[in-house]
PDB file of N, CA, C and O in Angstrom:
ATOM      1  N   UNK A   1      30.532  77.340 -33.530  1.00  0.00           N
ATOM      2  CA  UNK A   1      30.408  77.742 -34.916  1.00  0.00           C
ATOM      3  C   UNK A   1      31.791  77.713 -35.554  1.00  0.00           C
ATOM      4  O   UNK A   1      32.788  77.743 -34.831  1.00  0.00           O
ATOM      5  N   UNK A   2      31.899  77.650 -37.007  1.00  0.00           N
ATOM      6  CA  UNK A   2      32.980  77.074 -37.490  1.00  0.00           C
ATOM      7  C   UNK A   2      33.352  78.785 -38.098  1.00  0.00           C
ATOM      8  O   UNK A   2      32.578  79.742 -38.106  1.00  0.00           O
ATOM      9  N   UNK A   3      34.415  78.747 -38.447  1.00  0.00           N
ATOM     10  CA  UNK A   3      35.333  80.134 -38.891  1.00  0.00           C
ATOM     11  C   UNK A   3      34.842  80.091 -40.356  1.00  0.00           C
ATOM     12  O   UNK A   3      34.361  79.095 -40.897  1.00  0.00           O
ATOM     13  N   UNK A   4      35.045  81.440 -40.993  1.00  0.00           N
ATOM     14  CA  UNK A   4      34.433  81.609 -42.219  1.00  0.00           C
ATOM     15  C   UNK A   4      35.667  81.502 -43.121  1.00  0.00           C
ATOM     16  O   UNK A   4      36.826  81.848 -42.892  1.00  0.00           O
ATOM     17  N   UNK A   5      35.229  81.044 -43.994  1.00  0.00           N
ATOM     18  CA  UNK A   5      36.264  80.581 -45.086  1.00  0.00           C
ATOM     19  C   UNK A   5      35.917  81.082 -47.082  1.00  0.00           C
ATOM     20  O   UNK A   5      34.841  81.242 -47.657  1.00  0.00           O
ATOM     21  N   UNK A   6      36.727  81.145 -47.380  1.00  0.00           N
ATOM     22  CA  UNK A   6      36.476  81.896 -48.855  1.00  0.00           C
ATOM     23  C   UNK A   6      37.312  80.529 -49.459  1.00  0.00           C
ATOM     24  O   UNK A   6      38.432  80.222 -49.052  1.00  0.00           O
ATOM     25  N   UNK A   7      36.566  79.771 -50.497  1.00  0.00           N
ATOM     26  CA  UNK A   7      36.825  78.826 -51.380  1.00  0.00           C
ATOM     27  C   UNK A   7      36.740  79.240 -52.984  1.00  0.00           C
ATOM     28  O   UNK A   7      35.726  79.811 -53.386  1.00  0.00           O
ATOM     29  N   UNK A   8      37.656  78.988 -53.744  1.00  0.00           N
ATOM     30  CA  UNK A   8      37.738  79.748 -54.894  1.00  0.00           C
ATOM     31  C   UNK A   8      38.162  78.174 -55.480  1.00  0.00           C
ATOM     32  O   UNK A   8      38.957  77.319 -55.089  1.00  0.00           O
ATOM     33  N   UNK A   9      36.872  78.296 -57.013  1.00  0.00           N
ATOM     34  CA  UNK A   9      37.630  76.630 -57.669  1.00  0.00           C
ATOM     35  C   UNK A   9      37.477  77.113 -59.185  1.00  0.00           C
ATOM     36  O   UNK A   9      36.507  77.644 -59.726  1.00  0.00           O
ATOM     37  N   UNK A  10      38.242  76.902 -59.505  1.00  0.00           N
ATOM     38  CA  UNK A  10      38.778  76.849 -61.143  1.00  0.00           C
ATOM     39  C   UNK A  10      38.040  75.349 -61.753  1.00  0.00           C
ATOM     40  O   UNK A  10      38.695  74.309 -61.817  1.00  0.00           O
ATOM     41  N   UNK A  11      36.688  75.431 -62.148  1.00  0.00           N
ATOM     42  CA  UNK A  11      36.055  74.316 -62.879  1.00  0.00           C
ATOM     43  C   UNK A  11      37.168  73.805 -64.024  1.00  0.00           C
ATOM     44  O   UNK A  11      37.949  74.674 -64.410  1.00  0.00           O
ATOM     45  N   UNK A  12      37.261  72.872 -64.423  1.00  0.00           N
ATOM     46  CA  UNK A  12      37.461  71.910 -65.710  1.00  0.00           C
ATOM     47  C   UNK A  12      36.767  70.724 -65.999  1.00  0.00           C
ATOM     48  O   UNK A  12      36.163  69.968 -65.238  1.00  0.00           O
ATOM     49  N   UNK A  13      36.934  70.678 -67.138  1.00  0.00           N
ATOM     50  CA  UNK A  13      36.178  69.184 -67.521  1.00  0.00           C
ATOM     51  C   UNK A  13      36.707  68.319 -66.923  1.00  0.00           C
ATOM     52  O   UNK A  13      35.684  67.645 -66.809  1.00  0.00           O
ATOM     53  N   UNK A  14      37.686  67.547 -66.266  1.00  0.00           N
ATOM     54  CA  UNK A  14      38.304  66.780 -65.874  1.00  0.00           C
ATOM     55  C   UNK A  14      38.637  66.913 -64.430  1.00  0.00           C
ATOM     56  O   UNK A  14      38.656  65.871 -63.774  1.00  0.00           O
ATOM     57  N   UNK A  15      38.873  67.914 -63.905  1.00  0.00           N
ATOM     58  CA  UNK A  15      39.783  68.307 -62.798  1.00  0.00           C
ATOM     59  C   UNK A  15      39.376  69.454 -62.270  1.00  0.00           C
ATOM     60  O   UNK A  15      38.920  70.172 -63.160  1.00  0.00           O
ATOM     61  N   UNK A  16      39.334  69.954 -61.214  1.00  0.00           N
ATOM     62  CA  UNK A  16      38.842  71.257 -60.454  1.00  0.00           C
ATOM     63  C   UNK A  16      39.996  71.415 -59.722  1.00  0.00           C
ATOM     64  O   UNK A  16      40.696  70.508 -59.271  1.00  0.00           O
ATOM     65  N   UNK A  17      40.214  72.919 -59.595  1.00  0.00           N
ATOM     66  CA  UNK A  17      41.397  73.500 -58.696  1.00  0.00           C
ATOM     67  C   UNK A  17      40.876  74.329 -57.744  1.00  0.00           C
ATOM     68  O   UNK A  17      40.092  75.153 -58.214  1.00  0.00           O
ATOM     69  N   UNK A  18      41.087  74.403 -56.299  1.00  0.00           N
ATOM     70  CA  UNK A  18      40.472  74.526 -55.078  1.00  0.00           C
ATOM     71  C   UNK A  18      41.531  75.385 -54.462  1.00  0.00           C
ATOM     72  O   UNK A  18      42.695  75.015 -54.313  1.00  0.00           O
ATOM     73  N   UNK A  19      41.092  76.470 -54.140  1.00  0.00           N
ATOM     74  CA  UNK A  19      42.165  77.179 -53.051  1.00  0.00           C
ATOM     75  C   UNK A  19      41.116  77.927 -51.920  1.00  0.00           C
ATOM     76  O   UNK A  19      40.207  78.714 -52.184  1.00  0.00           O
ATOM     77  N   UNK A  20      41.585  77.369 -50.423  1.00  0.00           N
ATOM     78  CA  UNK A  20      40.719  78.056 -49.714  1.00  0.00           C
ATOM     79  C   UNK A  20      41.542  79.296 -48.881  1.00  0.00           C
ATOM     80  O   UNK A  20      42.762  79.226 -48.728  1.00  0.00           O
ATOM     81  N   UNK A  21      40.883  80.237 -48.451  1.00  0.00           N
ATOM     82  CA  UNK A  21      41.546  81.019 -47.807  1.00  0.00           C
ATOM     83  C   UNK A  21      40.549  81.461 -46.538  1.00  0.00           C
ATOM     84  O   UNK A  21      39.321  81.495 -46.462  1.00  0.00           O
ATOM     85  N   UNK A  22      41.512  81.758 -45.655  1.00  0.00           N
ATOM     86  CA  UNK A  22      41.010  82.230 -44.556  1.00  0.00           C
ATOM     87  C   UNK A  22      40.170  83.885 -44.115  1.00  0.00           C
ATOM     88  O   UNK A  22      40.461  84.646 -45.037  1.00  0.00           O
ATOM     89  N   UNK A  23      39.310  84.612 -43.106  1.00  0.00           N
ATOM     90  CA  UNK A  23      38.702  85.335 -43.167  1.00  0.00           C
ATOM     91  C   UNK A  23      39.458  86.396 -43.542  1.00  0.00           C
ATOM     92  O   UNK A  23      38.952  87.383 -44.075  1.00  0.00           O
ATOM     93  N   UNK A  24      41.209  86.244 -43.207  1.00  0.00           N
ATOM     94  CA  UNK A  24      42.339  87.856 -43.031  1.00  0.00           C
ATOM     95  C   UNK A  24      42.784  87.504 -45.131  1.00  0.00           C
ATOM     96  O   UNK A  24      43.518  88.257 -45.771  1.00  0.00           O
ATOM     97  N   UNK A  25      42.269  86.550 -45.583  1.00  0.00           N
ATOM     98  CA  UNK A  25      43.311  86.427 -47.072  1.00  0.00           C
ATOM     99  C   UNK A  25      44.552  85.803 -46.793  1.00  0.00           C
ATOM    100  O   UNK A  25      45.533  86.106 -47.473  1.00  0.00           O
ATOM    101  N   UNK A  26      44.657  84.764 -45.652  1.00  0.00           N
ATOM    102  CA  UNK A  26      45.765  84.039 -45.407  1.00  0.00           C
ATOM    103  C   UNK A  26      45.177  82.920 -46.784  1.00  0.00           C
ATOM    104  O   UNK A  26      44.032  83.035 -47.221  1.00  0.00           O
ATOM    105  N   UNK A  27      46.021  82.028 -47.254  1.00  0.00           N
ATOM    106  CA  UNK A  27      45.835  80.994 -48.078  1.00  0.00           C
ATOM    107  C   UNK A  27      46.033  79.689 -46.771  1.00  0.00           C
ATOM    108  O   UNK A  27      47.104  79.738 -46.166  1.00  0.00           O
ATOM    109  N   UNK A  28      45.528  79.124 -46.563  1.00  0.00           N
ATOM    110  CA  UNK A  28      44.701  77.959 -45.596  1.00  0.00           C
ATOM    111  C   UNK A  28      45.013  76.604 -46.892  1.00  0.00           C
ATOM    112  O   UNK A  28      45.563  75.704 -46.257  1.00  0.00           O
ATOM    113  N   UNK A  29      44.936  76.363 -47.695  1.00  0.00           N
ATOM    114  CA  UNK A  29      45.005  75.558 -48.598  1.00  0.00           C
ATOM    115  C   UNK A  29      44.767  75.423 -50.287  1.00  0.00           C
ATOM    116  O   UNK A  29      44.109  76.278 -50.880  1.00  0.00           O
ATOM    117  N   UNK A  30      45.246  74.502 -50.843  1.00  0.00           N
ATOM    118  CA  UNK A  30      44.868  74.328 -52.295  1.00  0.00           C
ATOM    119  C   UNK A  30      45.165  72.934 -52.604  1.00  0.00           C
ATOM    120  O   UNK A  30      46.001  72.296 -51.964  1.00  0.00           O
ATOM    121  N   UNK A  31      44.239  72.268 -53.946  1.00  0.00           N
ATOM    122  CA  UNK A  31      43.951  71.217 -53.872  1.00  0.00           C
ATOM    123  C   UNK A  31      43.529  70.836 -55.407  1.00  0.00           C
ATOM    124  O   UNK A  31      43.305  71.693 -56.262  1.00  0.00           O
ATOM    125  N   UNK A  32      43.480  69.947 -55.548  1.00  0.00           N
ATOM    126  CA  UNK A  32      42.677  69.584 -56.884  1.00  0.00           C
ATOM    127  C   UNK A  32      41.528  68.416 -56.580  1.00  0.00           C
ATOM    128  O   UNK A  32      41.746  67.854 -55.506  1.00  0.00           O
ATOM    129  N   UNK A  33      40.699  68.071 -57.078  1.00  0.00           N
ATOM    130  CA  UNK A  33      39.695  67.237 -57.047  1.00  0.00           C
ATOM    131  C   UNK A  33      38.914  66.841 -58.661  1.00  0.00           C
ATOM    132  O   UNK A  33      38.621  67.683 -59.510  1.00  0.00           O
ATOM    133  N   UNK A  34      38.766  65.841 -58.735  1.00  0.00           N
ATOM    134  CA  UNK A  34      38.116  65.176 -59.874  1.00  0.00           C
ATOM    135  C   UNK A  34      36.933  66.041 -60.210  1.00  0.00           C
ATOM    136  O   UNK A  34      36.516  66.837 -59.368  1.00  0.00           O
ATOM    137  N   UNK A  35      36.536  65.965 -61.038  1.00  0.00           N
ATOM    138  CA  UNK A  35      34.957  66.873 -61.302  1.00  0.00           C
ATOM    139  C   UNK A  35      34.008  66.114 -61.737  1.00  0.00           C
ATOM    140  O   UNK A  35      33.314  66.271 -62.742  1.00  0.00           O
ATOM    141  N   UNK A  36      33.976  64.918 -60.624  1.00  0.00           N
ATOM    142  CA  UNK A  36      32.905  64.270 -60.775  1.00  0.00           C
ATOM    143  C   UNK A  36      32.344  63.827 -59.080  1.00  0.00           C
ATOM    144  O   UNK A  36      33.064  64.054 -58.107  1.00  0.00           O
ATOM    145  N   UNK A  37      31.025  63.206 -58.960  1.00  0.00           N
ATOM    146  CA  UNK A  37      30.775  63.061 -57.647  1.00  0.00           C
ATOM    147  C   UNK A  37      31.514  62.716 -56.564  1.00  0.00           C
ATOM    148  O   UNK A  37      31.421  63.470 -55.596  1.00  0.00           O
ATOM    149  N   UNK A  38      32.600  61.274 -56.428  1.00  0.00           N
ATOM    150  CA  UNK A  38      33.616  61.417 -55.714  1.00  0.00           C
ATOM    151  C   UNK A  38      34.537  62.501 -55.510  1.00  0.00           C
ATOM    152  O   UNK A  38      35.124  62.582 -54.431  1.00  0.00           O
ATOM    153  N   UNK A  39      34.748  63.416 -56.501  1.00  0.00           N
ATOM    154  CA  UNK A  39      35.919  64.938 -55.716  1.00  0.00           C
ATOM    155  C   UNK A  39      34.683  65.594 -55.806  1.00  0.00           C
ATOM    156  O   UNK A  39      35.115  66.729 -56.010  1.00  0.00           O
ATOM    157  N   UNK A  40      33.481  65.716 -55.805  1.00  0.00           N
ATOM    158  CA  UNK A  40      32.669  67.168 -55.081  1.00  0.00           C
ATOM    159  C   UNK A  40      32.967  66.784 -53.734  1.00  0.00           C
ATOM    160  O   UNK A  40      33.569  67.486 -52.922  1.00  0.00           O
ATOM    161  N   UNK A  41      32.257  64.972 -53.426  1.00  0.00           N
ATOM    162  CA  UNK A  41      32.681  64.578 -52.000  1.00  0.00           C
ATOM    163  C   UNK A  41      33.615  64.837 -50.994  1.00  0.00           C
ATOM    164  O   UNK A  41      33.388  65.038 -49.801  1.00  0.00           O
ATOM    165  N   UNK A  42      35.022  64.806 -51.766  1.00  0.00           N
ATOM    166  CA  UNK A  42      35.995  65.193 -51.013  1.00  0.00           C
ATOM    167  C   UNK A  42      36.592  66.723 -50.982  1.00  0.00           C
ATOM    168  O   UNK A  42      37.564  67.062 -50.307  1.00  0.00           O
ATOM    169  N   UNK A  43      35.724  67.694 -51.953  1.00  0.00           N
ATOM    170  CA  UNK A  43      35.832  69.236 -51.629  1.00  0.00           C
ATOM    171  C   UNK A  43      35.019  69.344 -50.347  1.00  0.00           C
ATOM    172  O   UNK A  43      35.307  70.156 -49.469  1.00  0.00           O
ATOM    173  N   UNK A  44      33.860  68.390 -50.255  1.00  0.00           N
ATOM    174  CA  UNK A  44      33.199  69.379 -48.958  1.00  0.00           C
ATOM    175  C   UNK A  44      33.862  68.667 -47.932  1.00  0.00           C
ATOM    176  O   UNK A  44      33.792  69.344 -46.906  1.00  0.00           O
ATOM    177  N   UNK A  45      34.612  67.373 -47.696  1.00  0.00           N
ATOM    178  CA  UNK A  45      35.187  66.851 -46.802  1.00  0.00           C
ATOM    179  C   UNK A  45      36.410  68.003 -46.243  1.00  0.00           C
ATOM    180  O   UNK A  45      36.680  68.411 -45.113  1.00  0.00           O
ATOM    181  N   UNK A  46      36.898  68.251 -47.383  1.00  0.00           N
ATOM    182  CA  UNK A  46      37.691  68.972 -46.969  1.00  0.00           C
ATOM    183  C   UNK A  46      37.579  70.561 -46.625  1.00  0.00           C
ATOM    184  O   UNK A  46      38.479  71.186 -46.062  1.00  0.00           O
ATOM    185  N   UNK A  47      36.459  71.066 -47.008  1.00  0.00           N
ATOM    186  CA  UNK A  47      36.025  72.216 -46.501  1.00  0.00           C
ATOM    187  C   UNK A  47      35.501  72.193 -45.314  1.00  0.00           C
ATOM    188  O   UNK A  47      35.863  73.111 -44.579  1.00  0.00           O
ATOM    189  N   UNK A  48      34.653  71.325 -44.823  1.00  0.00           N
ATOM    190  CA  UNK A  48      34.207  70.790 -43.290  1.00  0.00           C
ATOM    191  C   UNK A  48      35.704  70.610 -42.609  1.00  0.00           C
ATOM    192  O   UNK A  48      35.636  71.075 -41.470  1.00  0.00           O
ATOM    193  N   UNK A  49      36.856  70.173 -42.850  1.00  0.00           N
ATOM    194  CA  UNK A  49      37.674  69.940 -41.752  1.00  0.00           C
ATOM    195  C   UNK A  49      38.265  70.965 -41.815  1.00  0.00           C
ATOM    196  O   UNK A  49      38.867  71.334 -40.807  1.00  0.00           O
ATOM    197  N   UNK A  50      38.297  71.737 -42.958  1.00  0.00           N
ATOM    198  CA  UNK A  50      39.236  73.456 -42.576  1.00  0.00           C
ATOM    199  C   UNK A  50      38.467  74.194 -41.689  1.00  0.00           C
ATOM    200  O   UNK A  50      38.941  75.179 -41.123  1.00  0.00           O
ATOM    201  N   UNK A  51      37.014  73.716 -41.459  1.00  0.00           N
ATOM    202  CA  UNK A  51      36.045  75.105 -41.083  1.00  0.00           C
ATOM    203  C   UNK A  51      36.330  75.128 -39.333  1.00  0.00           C
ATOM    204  O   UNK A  51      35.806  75.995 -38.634  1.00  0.00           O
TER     205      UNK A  51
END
């Protein structure tokens, strides 16, 4: 089983801002992604390889 993770994204019309953090409130990462189907793709890509 994969570790639990807290993902927090700041929607925009254009652009989404992604910060994940770990179960203790360590910050694990941050990111931006398009806000269209290719960056949803690569938010969960990248949420699957943090997990």
């Amino acid at each position: 089983m994969g570790k639990t993770l807290f993902v927090g994204i700041d929607i925009g019309s254009d652009t989404n801002v992604v910060r994940i953090l770990d179960d203790t409130g360590k910050d694990v990462c941050g990111f931006n992604v398009s806000n269209d189907l290719p960056g949803a793709e690569r938010l969960v890509e990248r949420i699957v390889a943090e997990a």
